[in-house]
C-alpha positions as CSV (number, residue, x, y, z in Angstrom):
1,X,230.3,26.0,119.3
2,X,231.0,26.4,115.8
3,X,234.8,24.7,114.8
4,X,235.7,27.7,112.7
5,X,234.1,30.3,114.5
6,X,236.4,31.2,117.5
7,X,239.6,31.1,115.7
8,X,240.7,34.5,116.7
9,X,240.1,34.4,120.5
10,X,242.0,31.1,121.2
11,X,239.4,28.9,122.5
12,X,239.6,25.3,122.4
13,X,236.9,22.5,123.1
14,X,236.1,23.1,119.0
15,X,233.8,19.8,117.9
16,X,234.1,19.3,114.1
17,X,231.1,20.0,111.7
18,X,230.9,23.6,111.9
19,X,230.5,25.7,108.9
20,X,233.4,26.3,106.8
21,X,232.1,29.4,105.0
22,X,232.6,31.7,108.1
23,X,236.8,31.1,107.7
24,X,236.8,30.6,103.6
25,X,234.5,33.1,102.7
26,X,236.2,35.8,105.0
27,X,239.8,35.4,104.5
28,X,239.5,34.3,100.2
29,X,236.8,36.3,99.8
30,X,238.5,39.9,101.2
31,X,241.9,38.9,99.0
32,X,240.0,38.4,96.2
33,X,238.0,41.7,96.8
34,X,241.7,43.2,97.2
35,X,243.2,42.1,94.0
36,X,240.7,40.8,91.6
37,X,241.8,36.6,92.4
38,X,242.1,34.2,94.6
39,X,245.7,34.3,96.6
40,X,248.0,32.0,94.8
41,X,249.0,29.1,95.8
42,X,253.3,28.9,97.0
43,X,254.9,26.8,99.6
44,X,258.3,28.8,99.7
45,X,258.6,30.2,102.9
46,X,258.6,34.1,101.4
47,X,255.3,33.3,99.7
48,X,253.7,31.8,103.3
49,X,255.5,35.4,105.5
50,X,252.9,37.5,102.7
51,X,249.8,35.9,104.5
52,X,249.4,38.1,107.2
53,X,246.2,37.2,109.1
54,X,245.3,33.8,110.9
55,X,242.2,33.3,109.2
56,X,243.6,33.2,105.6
57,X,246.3,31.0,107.5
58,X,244.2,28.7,108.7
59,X,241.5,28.4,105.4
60,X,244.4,27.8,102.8
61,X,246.4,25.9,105.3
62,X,244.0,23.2,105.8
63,X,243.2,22.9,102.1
64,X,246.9,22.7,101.2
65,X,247.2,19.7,103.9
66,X,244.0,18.1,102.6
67,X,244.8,18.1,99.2
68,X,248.4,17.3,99.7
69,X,247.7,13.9,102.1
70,X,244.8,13.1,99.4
71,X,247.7,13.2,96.7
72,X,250.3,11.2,98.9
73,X,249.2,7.9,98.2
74,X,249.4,8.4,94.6
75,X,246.0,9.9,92.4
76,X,243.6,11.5,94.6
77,X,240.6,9.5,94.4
78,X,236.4,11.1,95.0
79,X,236.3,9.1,98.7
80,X,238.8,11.5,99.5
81,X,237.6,14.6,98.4
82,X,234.3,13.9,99.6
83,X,235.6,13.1,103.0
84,X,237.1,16.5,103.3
85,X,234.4,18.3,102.0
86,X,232.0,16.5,105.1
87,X,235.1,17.2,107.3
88,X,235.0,21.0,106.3
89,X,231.3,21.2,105.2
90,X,232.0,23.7,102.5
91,X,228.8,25.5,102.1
92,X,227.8,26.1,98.4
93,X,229.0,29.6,98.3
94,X,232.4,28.6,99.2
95,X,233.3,26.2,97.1
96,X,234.5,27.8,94.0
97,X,236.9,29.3,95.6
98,X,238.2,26.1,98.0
99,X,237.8,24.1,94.5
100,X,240.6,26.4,92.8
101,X,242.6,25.7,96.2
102,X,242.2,22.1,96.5
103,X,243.0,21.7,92.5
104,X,246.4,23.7,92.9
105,X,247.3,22.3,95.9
106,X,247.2,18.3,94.6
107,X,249.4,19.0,92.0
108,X,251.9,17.1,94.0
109,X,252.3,15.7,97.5
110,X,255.5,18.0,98.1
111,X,255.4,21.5,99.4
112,X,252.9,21.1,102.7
113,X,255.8,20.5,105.6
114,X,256.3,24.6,105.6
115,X,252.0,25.5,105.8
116,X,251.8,22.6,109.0
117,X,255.0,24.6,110.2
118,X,253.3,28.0,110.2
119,X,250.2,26.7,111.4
120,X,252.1,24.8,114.2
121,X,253.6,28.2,115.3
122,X,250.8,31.0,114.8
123,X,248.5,28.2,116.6
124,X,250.4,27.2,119.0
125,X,248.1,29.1,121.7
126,X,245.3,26.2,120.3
127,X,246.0,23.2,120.7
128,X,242.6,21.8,120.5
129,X,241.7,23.6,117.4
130,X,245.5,22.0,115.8
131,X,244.4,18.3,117.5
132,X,240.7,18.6,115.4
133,X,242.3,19.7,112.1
134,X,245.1,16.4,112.6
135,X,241.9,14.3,113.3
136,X,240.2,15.1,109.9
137,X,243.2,14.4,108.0
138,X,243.4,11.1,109.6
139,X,239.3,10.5,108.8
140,X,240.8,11.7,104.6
141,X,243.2,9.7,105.1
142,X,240.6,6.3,105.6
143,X,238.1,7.2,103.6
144,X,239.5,5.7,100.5
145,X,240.6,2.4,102.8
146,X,243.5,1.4,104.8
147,X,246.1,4.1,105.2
148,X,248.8,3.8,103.2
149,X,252.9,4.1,104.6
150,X,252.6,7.3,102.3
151,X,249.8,8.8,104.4
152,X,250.9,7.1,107.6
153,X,254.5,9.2,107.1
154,X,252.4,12.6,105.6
155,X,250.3,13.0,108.9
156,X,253.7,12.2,111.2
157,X,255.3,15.3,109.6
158,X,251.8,17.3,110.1
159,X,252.3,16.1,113.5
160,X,255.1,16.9,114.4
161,X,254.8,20.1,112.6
162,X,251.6,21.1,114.8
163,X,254.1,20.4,117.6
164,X,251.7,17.8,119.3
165,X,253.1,14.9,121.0
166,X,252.7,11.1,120.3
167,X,249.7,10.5,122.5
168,X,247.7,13.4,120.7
169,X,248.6,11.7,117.3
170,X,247.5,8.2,118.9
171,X,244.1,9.8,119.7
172,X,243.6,12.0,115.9
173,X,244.3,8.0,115.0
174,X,241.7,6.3,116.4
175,X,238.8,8.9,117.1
176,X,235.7,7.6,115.8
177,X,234.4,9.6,112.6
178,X,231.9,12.2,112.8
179,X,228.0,11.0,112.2
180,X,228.4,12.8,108.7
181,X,231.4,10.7,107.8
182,X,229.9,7.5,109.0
183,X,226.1,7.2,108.8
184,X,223.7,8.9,106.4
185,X,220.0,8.5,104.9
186,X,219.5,5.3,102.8
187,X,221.2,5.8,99.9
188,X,219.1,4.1,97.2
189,X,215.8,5.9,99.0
190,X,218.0,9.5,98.4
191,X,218.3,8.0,94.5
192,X,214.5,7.2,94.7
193,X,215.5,3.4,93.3
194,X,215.3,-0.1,94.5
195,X,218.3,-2.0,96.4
196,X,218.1,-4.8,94.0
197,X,218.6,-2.3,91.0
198,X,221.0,-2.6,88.2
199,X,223.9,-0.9,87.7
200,X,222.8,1.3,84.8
201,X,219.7,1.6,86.7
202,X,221.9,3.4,90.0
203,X,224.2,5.9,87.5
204,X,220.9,7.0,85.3
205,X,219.1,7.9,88.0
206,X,221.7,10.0,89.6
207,X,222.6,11.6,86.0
208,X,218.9,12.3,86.3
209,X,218.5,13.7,89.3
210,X,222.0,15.9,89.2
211,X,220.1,17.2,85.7
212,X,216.9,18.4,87.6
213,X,218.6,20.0,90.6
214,X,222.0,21.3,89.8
215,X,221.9,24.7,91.3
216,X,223.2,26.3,88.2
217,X,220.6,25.5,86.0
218,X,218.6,26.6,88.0
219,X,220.3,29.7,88.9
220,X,220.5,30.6,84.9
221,X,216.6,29.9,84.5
222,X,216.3,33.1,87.2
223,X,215.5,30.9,90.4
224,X,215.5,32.0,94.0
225,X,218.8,32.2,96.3
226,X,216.9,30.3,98.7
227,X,215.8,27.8,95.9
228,X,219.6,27.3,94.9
229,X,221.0,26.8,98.0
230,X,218.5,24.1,98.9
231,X,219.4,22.8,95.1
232,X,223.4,22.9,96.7
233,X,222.2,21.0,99.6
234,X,220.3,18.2,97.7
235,X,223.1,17.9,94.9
236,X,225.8,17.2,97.8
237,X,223.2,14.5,99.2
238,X,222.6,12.9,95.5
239,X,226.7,12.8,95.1
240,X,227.1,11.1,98.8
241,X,224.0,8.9,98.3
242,X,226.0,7.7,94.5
243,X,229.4,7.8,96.7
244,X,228.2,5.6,99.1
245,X,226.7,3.5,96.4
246,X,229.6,2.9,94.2
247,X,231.7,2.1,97.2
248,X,229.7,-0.7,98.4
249,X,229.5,-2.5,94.7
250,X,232.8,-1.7,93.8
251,X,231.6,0.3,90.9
């Protein structure tokens, strides 16, 4: 069952890893069709009562908290957005749109407690969907190292907010990342160079390769939807593959 695809009838059992675009691209994209831009971004309680339907809810909701908890332990770092980005998995299509979001959103750390609040209260008849979203915070949270008293105190409050109990929190805490999150194809095989190359070597071959398959070039030369969205797919796999990369030496 896709995560974000039985929002509206209240089931539960939800395994992340489902496609994002069915919740985004419904709920930003009809506002945007409605009045010309994407819904601004307010954490005052009179701005949250003028988002009327869950999905919207749920889509900027979940940004806000990502971007928020990425900003808590000071300047949100690339582990981080990537993390919730293989959390989500934002198709291509979407991510203009959740890009705007996430940028408003991490402005600052302060503003999130009243979006967990309303999520906490419109979802209270899922708690399984509310546990998964609490778990993928905690997987942001790590992906940039040890969590930090900042983050530790920022998911408490989501907690809380969600109106799930310790135990549930315990569990968000230690469940084991998703295979997205914590394996992946080789990643100097993905940059087509040798373990044992430089460190020049690594970042001109992934300039390289980002040149040749960046979906809007390739859009702006007149290529095929179906050619850009595999170019959207291998981009994301470059970036992980450099991630992973750059973790690992420290870069």
């Amino acid at each position: 069952m896709s995560f974000w695809g039985k929002i509206l009838g209240g089931m539960t059992g939800f395994a992340m890893g489902g496609p994002f675009g069915a919740v985004v691209g419904a709920a930003l994209g009809h506002a945007a069709e409605e009045n010309g831009r994407i819904p601004e971004l307010d954490a005052r309680p009179e701005a949250l009562a003028r988002i009327t339907n869950r999905e919207q809810l749920f889509s900027i909701g979940v940004i806000v908290l990502s971007a928020k908890l990425a900003k808590s332990d000071g300047a949100v770092k690339r582990e981080e957005i990537n993390a919730f980005k293989r959390a989500f998995r934002i198709p291509p299509e979407n991510q203009r749109h959740v890009g705007v979001l996430f940028d408003k959103a991490r402005e600052d750390a302060d503003g999130f407690e009243p979006f967990a609040r309303r999520m906490g209260e419109v979802f209270a008849d899922n708690r399984a969907m509310l546990e998964e979203v609490l778990a993928a915070l905690h997987q942001i949270a790590r992906a940039d190292g040890p969590m930090t008293r900042g983050e530790a105190a920022f998911l408490a409050k989501v907690r809380e907010a969600f109106r799930l109990d310790g135990a549930a929190g315990e569990q968000a805490r230690q469940q084991v990342p998703p295979p997205s999150l914590s394996r992946g194809p080789d990643p100097y095989r993905v940059l087509g160079i040798a373990p044992d190359a430089g460190d020049e070597a690594v970042r001109l071959a992934w300039r390289r390769l980002m040149r040749e398959h960046h979906p809007d070039s390739l859009a702006a030369r007149g290529a095929a939807p179906d050619l850009v969205h595999r170019a959207s797919e291998r981009v994301a796999e470059i970036n992980a593959a450099w991630d992973r990369i750059k973790r690992e030496r420290r870069l």
